[in-house]
N, C-alpha and C positions, 0 to 999 in steps of 0.2 A: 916927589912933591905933588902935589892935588890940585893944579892949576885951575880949579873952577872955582873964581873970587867968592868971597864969605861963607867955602865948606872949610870948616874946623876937622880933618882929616880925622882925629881921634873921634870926633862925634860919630863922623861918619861909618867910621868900623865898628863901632858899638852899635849902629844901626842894624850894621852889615848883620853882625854877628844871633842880633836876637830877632828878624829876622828869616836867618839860618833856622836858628833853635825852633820857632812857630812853625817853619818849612816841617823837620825833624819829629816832635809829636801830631801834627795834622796829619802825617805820611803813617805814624804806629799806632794811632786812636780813631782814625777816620770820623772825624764829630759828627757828619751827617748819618753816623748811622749809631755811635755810642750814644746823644745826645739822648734821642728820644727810649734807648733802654735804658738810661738811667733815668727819665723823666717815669717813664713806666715804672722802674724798680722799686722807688721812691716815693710814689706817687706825687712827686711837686714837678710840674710844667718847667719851671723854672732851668729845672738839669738839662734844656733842651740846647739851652746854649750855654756853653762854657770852655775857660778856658784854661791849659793846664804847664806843669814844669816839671822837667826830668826833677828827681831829687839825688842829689850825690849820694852816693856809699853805697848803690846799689852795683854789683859787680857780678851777677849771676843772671836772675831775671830782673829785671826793669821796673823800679815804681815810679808813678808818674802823682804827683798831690793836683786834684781837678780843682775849680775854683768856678762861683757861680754865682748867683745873687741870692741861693737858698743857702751856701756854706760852704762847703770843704770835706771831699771824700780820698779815697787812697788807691789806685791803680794799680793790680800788679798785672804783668805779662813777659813773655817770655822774651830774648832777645829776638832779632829779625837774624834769615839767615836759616842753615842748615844745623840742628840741635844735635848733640849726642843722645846714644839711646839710654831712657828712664831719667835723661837731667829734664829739669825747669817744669813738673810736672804741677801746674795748678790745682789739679782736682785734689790733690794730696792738700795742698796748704788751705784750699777752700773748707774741708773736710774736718782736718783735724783743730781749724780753729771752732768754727761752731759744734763741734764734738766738747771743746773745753770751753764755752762759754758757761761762766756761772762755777765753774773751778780753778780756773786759772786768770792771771788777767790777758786777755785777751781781745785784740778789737773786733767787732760787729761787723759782719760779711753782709752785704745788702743785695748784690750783684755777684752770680758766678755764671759764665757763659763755656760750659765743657766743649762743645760741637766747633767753636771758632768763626759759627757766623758771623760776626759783628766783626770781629776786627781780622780774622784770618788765622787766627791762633787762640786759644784757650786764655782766661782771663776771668780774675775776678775782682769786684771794689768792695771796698770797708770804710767804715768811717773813720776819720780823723782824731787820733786819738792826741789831748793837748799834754805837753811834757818837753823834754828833753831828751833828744838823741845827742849822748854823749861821744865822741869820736877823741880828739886829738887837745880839745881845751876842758874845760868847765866854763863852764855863763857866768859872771862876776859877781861876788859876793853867796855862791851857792856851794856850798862842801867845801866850802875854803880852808877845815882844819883836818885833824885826825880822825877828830870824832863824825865829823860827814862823811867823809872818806872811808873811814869803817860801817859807817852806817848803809853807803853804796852797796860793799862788799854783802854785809847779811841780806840786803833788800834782793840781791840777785841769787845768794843762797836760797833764802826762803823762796824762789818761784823755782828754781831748778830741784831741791829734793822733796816741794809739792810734786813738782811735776811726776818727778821718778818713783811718788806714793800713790799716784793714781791708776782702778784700772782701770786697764784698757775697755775689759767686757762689760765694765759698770757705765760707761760714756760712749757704746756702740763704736768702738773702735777695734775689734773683734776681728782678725781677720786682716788687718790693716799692714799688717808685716810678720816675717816669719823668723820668728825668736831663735831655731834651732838651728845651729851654723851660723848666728848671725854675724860672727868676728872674721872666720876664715870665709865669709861672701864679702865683707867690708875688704879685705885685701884684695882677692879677686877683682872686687867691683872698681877698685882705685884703679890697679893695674893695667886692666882693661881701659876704662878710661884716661888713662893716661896715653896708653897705646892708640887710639882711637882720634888724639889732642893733635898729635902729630909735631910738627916742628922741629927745629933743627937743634936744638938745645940739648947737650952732653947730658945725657939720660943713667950716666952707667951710676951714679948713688944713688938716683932713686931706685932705679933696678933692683940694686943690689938691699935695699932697703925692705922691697917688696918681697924679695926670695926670704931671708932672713924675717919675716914677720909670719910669712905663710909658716915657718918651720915651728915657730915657736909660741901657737896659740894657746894660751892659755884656758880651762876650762873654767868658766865662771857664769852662774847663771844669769840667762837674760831675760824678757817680756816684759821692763818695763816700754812707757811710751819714753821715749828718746826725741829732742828736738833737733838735733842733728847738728847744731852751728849755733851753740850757745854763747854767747860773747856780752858785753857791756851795750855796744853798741846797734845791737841787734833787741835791746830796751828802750820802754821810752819811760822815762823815770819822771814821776813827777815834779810838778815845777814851782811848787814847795816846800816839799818834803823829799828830803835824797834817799831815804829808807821807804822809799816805799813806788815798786814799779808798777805805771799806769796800762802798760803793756808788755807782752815779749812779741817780735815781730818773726818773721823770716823763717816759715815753717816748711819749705820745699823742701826737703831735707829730713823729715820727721818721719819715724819709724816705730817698729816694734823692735825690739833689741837690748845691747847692754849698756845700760845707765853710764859705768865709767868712762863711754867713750865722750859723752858731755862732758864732764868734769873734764877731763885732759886735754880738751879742745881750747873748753874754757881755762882752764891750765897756763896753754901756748900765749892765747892773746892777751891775758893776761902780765903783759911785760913788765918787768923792774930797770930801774934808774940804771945806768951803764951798760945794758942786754943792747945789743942789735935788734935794731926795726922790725919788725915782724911786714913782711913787705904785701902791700895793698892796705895794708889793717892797721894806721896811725892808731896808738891807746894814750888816752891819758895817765893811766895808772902808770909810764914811764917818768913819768914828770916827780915821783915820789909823792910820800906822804899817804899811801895806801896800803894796807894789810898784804903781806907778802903772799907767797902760792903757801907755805904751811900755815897760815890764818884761814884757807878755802878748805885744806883736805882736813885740818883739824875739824872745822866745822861741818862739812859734808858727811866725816867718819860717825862723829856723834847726833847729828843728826836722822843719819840713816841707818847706822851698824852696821855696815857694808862692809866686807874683807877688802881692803885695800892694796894689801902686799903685792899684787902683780901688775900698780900701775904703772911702773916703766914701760912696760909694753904699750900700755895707751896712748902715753906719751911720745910713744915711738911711731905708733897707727896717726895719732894726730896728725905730725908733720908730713907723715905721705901722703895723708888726705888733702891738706891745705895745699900741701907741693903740687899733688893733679890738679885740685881748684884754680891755683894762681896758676899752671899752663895755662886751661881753660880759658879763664878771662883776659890773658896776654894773648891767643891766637883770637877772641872772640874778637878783644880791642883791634887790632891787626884786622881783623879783615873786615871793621868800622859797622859790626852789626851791634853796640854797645850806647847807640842813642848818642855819641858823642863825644863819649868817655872815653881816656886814654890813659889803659896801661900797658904798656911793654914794657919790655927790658929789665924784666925781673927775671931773667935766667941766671946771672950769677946770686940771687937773693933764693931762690930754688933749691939750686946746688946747696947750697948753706946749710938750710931745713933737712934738705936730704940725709946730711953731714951731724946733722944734729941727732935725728933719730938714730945716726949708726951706731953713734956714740953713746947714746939712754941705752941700746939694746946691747952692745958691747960690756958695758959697769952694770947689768941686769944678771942675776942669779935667781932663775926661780926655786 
């Protein structure tokens, strides 16, 4: 009990709490010194002082939405803490957005700091792009039938097999990654990574998931550009129109490589009504009433021509990649270099996916 007359205990933790939170971005954006390069980037005085807020759903590296009396810009950086080698690499996301500006929708990079002066770590700002990031509801009164909800579905078709029709050498992205082997590195590269995550969590399906993927690589050409963690959510869909996305975000991840490993990511997150939770990654599209996974590959096939017969295997590459990701961000959260955020205790939700892939590659005949 709170013995100091006329403090409302509840008030006061809510004080406590936000705060904390202002403690928390002061300590990963150091204003006195972001202020004046975003007043400089910008040219408005104004960015000199401002103030800003973690945004949810970020589980990799960190966005932060700035806020000012000129408007509203977008923050990414990497967590605090000791990083794995080649994750949370900003130069890549800074790069290949304005590579695809004026082809893709993509937001406006204002600010990119490679060197780490400014805050200690690499980082770059974009503008605020207005829409919907869809997660775990819909906004009221917005796709609320079939036909918005299909409309969803092609609005994310259409930026994902633009994407996978652009080149790369026509948007200087040239060089940006190396197409040849780039399936059996995608395995290696998990593996590794996962081995590197560390933690105490029964490893032996994922393991065995990774040996069984390296054996079984299929030869199918790569070089398109690849956004690496293609999802709903990772959109910000206009606010409306459901058919039509204002942005794709969260390009850390983006490479030169094989196209279908988008598709079968997007695939996974992609969940239907009675599946188990895809863990870290609430979807609406569980809630029903959305074009199932053969509404995406029907439309992806025809849209692209693309041989599709060996996506079991991607489907199966999917979930190990997602299974090393969610170690990741369960040891990151754990050792509270996550801005806040808390996830753990997705080891038996791991094990699952693991469980999942053995079984796609199991029922898989090439």
């Amino acid at each position: 009990m709170n013995m100091r007359e006329g403090v409302d205990p509840l008030s006061e933790q809510i004080a406590l709490e936000a705060n904390d939170a202002e403690h928390r971005w002061r300590e990963m954006l150091r204003p006195d010194l972001l202020g004046p390069a975003l007043a400089q980037a910008t040219g408005d005085p104004a960015w000199s002082d401002f103030s800003a807020e973690l945004i949810a759903g970020g589980k990799s590296n960190l966005t932060f939405a700035l806020s000012s009396t000129a408007g509203r810009l977008v923050l990414r950086r990497p967590p605090s803490g000791e990083l794995l080698p080649s994750a949370h690499d900003m130069g890549r996301e800074a790069r290949v957005q304005r590579a695809l500006a004026g082809q893709l929708s993509v937001p406006q990079i204002v600010l990119f700091d490679q060197s780490g002066e400014v805050l200690g770590v690499p980082f770059y700002v974009m503008r605020e792009v207005d829409g919907w990031v869809i997660r775990d509801r819909l906004p009221d009164g917005y796709a609320d039938d079939v036909v918005g909800k299909r409309a969803i579905a092609d609005a994310l078709l259409d930026q994902l097999t633009n994407l996978h029709s652009i080149d790369p050498i026509e948007v200087g992205l040239d060089g940006f990654g190396r197409p040849e082997g780039f399936l059996s590195r995608q395995v290696r590269r998990w593996a590794a990574q996962s081995e590197a995550t560390g933690g105490t969590a029964d490893l032996r399906g994922l393991q065995e998931l990774g040996r069984r993927l390296a054996a079984r690589v299929p030869d199918n050409p790569s070089g398109s550009i690849v956004h690496g963690d293609f999802r709903l959510d990772n959109c910000i869909l206009d606010r409306d129109d459901p058919g039509r996305v204002a942005a794709v975000l969260d390009w850390e991840l983006c490479t030169l490589g094989d196209p279908l490993t988008d598709l079968s990511l997007w695939l996974f997150y992609w969940s239907l009504p009675g599946e188990p939770e895809v863990p870290l990654v609430p979807s609406v599209t569980s809630l029903g009433g959305f074009p199932d996974r053969d509404y995406l590959v029907t439309g992806y096939a025809r849209r692209t021509g693309r041989d599709l017969s060996a996506l079991p295997f991607y489907q199966a590459l999917s979930r190990f990649k997602f299974a090393v990701i969610a170690r990741g961000v369960a040891a990151r959260s754990a050792a509270g270099t996550m801005g806040g955020q808390s996830f753990e205790n997705v080891d038996a939700d791991i094990a699952r996916v693991a469980d999942e892939g053995l079984a796609i590659l199991s029922d898989w005949t090439p």
